[in-house]
N, C-alpha and C positions, 0 to 999 in steps of 0.2 A: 677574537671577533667582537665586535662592537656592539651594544646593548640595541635592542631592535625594536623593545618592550616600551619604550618612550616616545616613538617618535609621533609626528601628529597625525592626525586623525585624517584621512581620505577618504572624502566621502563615496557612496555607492550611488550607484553605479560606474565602475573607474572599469570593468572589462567589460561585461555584459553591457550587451541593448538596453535600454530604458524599456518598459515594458511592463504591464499587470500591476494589481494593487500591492503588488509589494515591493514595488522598487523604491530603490533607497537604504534598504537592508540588504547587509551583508550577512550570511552564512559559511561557517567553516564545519566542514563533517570532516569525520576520521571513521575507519572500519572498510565491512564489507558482508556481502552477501544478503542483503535486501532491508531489513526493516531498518537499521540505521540511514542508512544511502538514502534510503525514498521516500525518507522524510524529509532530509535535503531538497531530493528530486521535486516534490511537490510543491516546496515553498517557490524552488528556483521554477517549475513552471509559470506561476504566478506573478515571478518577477524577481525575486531576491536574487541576488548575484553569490553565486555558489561556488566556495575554493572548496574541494576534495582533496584530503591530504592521502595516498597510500605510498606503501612501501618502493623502495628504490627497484626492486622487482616487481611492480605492480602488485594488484590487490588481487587473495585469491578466486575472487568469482570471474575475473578473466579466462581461469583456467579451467571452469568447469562446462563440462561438453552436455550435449552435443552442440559441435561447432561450426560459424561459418567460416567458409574460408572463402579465400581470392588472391590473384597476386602472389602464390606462394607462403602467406601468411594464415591464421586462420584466428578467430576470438571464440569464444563463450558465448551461444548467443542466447542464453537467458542475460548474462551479462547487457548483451547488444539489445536486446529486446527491451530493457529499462534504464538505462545510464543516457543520461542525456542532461544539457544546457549546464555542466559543470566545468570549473577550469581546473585544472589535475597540476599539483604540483606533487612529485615525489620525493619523498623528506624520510631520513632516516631518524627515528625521534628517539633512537638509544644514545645518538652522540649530544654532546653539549654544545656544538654549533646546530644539532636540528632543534636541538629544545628550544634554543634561544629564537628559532624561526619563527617556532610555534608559538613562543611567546608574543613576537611579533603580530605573527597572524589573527590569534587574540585580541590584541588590542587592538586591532583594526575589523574588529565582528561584532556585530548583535549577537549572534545565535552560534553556539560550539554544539555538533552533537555528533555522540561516538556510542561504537558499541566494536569496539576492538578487545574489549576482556580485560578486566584486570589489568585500566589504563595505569593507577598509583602502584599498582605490584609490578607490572612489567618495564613501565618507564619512566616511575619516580614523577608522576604530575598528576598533582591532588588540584584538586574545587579551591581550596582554600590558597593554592596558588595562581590557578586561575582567575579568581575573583579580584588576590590582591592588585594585578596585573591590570585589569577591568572590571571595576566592581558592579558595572552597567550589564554586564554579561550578562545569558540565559544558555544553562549547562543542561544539556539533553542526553540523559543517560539510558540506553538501553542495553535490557540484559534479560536475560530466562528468568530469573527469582527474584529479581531486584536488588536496590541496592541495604543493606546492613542498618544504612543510618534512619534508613524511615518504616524499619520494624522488621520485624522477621526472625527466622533461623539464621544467622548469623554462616554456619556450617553450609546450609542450602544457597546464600545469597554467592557464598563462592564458587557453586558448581557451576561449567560450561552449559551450554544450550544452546537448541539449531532450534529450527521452525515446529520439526516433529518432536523433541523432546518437550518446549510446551506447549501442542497440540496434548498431550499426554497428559501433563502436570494436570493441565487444564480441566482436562474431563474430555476436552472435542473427542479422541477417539472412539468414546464409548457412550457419548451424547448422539451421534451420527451412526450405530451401530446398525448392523442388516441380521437376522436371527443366524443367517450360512456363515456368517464370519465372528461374530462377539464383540469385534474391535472394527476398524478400517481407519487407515491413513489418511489424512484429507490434501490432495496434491495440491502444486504452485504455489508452495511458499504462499499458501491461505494468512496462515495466524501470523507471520511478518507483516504482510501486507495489511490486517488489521491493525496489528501493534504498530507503522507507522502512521497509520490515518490517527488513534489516539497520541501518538508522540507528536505529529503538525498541532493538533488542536494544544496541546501543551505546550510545545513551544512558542506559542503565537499570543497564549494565554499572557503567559508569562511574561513576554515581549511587551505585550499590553503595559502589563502591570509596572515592568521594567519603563516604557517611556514618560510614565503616571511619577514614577515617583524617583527615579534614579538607582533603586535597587536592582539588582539580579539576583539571583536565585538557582537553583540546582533543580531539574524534573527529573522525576525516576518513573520508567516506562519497562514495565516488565509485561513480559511478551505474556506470561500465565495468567497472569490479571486482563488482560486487554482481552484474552478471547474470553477467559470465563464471564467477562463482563458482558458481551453478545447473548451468552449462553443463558442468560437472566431467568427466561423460561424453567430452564431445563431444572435450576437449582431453586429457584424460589418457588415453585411448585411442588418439589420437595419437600420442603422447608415449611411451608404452611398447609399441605392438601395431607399430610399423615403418611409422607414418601410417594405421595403420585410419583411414577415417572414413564406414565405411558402416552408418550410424544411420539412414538414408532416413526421419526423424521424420515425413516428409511423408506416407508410406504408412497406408493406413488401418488397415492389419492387422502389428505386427511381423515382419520375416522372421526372427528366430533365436529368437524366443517365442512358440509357437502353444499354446493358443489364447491371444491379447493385441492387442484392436484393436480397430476398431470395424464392426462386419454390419451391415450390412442387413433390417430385420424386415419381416412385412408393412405396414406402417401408419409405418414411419421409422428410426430408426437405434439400436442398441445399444450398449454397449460390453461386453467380457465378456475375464475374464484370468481364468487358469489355469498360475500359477507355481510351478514346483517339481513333483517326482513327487507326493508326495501329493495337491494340490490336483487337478494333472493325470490323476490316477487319477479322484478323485472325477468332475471333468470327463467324462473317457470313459465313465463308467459312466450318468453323468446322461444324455447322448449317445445310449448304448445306448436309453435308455426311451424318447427319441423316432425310432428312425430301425432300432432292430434291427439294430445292429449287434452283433460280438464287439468288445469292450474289449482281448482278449488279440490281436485283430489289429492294435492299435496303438500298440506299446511306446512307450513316453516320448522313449525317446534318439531315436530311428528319425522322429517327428512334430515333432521340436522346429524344425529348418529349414522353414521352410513353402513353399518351393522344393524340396526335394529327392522323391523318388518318395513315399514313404510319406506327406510331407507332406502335398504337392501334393492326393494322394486324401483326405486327412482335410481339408485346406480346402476344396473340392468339396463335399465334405459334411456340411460343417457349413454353407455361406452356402446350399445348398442349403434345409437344414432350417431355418435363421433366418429364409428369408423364408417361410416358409407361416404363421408361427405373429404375435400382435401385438406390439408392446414390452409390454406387461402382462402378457402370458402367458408369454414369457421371462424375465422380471425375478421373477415369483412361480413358476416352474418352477425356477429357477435356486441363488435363496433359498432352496429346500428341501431343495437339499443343498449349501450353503453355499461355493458358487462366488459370486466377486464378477461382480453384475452388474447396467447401468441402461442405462435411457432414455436417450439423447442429450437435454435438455433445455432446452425453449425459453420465453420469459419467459412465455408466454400457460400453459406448462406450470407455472410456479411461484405464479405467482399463484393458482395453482386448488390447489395442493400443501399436504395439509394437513403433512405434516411441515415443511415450511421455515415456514409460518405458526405453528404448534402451538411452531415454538424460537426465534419471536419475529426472523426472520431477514428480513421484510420489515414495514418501520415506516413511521409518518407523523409529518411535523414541520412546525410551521408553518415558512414563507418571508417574510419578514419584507417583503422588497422588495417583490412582490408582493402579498403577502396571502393567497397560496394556501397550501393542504396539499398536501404533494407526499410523493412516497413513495423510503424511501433502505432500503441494506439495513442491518440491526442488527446488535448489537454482538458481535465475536469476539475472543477466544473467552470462554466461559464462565466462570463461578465459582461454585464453591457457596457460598460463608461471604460474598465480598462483589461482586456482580453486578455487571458495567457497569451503564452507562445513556445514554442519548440523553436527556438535559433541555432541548437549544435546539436549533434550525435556524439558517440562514442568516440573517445580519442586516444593517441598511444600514450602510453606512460610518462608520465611527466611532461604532457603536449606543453602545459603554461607556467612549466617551473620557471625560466628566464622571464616571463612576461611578471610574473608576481612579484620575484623576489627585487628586481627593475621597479617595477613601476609604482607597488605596494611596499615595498621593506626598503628603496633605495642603495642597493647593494650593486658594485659598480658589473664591469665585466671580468676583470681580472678576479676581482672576489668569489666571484660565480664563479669562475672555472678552476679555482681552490678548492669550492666546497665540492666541485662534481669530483675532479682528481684525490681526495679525500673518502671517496662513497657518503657523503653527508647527502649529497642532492642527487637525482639523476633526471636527463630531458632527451628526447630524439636527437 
């Protein structure tokens, strides 16, 4: 097969729409099952044109349920629910005609980013080969403990890891503890999904840095860092207060910030904060016009414990007065004198919401596996001068193997249906 690692450069947008502040870059991911992917996913919101390399039998969060089906077919549809605006070539990176692709594909990207495990153990491609390849490159590495070369246990940096393993490392399990449980799991692939918002901000950093001066570089995005780092509170208050660590996060109402929590309305649940004397003022005064109370009987300092005497009677009576009144009539009570406050909200509530419809924040895209239109949320955040966009849904495996290796690597037809009759590629 012929070296694929040279050829020249095509610029981006070559399959994707034109589209958002980041067109013009191209993105190659590899992996699977969220915080690698959605790093991708987010930049290609934005506009970057996204090759997704997975396996000749697809990547496995296709295959995790519950699923939709149609057609006799059925997908994963957390899968469905987040894969979107990528072009899917499937490539088998153990042979030497897929490495050679992948080489290719490299030299035709900004941004590589994987969290397939043990990419140099399992299929012999190191940084240092990637780089020589493209030395413009920005290498996006994510992983549970990080990688080796930028500190650590060296033994730890090799162990696997999912979302709940470091939730775990992290602390989050027992930062978010309820006293009936000691521990709790924090669902939807939480701490992926944090760990890719800091892996975009790295890659893009980088990217920067990368069109500044000609270099590339290696980010290392470990998932146990990314949520401890949210967790700032939990550990630095430790750290400096002589082990504070009574954040009781699990409480529905703060205890050392009243009002900050979530009531009780009559009809479901609230949330309503009142931080700082200012806001705190306005609070009590708003208070006063439902319940007749004096404002001056409730200094700030004196109510801020929501345990202590003064508190205690100002929380009394306010879950009091929250539950006589509905979530709508608190929420527009609330509004009008500029205390933050909402509905607890439930999907049957957004759907019906014209504000999250009216900013475009629940979409439909076709499924390609299926055949159905299924509904994902849209794209964040905004832009005035150049909007994301959602232009594709989920697609079948290897939808734009022929379209890439054509139109990006230059590789004829007869070539292509070598490497498929080979298992080196596979496409519908």
């Amino acid at each position: 097969m012929k070296s694929l690692r040279n050829l020249k450069r095509k610029s981006a947008p070559l399959f994707a729409p034109s589209h958002g502040p980041l067109s013009g870059i191209r993105v190659l991911s590899a992996g699977s099952i969220v915080a690698g992917p959605f790093i991708g996913i987010l930049l290609a919101d934005c506009g970057a044109e996204l090759i997704h390399i997975e396996g000749t039998d697809g990547e496995a969060w296709r295959y995790v349920g519950p699923f939709i089906e149609g057609d006799g077919r059925r997908i994963g549809s957390e899968y469905a629910s987040s894969v979107r605006n990528r072009l899917h070539i499937a490539l088998n990176l153990r042979t030497e005609e897929g490495k050679e692709i992948f080489y290719g594909l490299i030299n035709q990207s900004d941004i590589f980013i994987e969290n397939m495990v043990w990419l140099e153990e399992r299929f012999g491609i190191s940084d240092e080969q990637i780089l020589s390849v493209n030395p413009k490159i920005v290498i996006v590495h994510v992983s549970g403990y990080g990688k080796a070369k930028f500190g650590g246990d060296p033994e730890k940096c090799s162990r696997a890891s999912y979302d709940l393993i470091a939730q775990a490392y992290s602390g989050w399990n027992k930062a978010f503890m309820a006293p009936s449980d000691d521990v709790i799991r924090i669902p939807f692939y939480t701490g992926d999904y944090i760990t890719a918002l800091f892996g975009a901000v790295g890659a893009l950093a980088a990217y920067i840095h990368a069109q500044k001066t000609g270099e590339g570089q290696v980010v290392d995005v470990a998932q146990f860092e990314a949520i401890a780092r949210i967790l700032e509170f939990y550990y630095t208050l430790y750290f400096n207060l002589d082990g504070y660590m009574d954040w009781r996060g699990y409480e529905k109402t703060h205890p050392r910030t009243q009002p900050y929590g979530l009531y009780r309305a009559k009809d479901g649940w609230i949330a309503l904060g009142a931080v700082g004397p200012a806001v705190y003022r306005r609070f009590i005064e708003a208070l006063s016009g439902l319940t007749g109370i004096n404002p001056d009987d409730f200094p700030y300092e004196e109510c801020q414990v929501r345990d202590s005497p003064k508190g205690s009677q100002l929380y009394k009576i306010i879950t009091e007065c929250f539950a006589k009144y509905t979530k709508e009539e608190l929420e527009n009570y609330f509004a009008k004198w500029r205390i933050p406050c909402s509905r607890v909200t439930t999907p049957e509530d957004i759907i019906k919401d014209s504000h999250w419809l009216q900013r475009g924040d629940i979409i439909e895209v076709f499924e390609m596996v299926t055949g159905r239109t299924i509904k994902q949320m849209g794209v964040v955040p905004k832009f005035s001068k150049t909007p994301g966009r959602v232009w594709r849904g989920p697609t079948r495996i290897g939808e734009d193997t022929v379209k890439i290796l054509k139109g990006l690597l230059e590789l004829s037809d007869e070539e292509i249906m070598e490497l498929k009759n080979k298992g080196v590629i596979n496409f519908p």
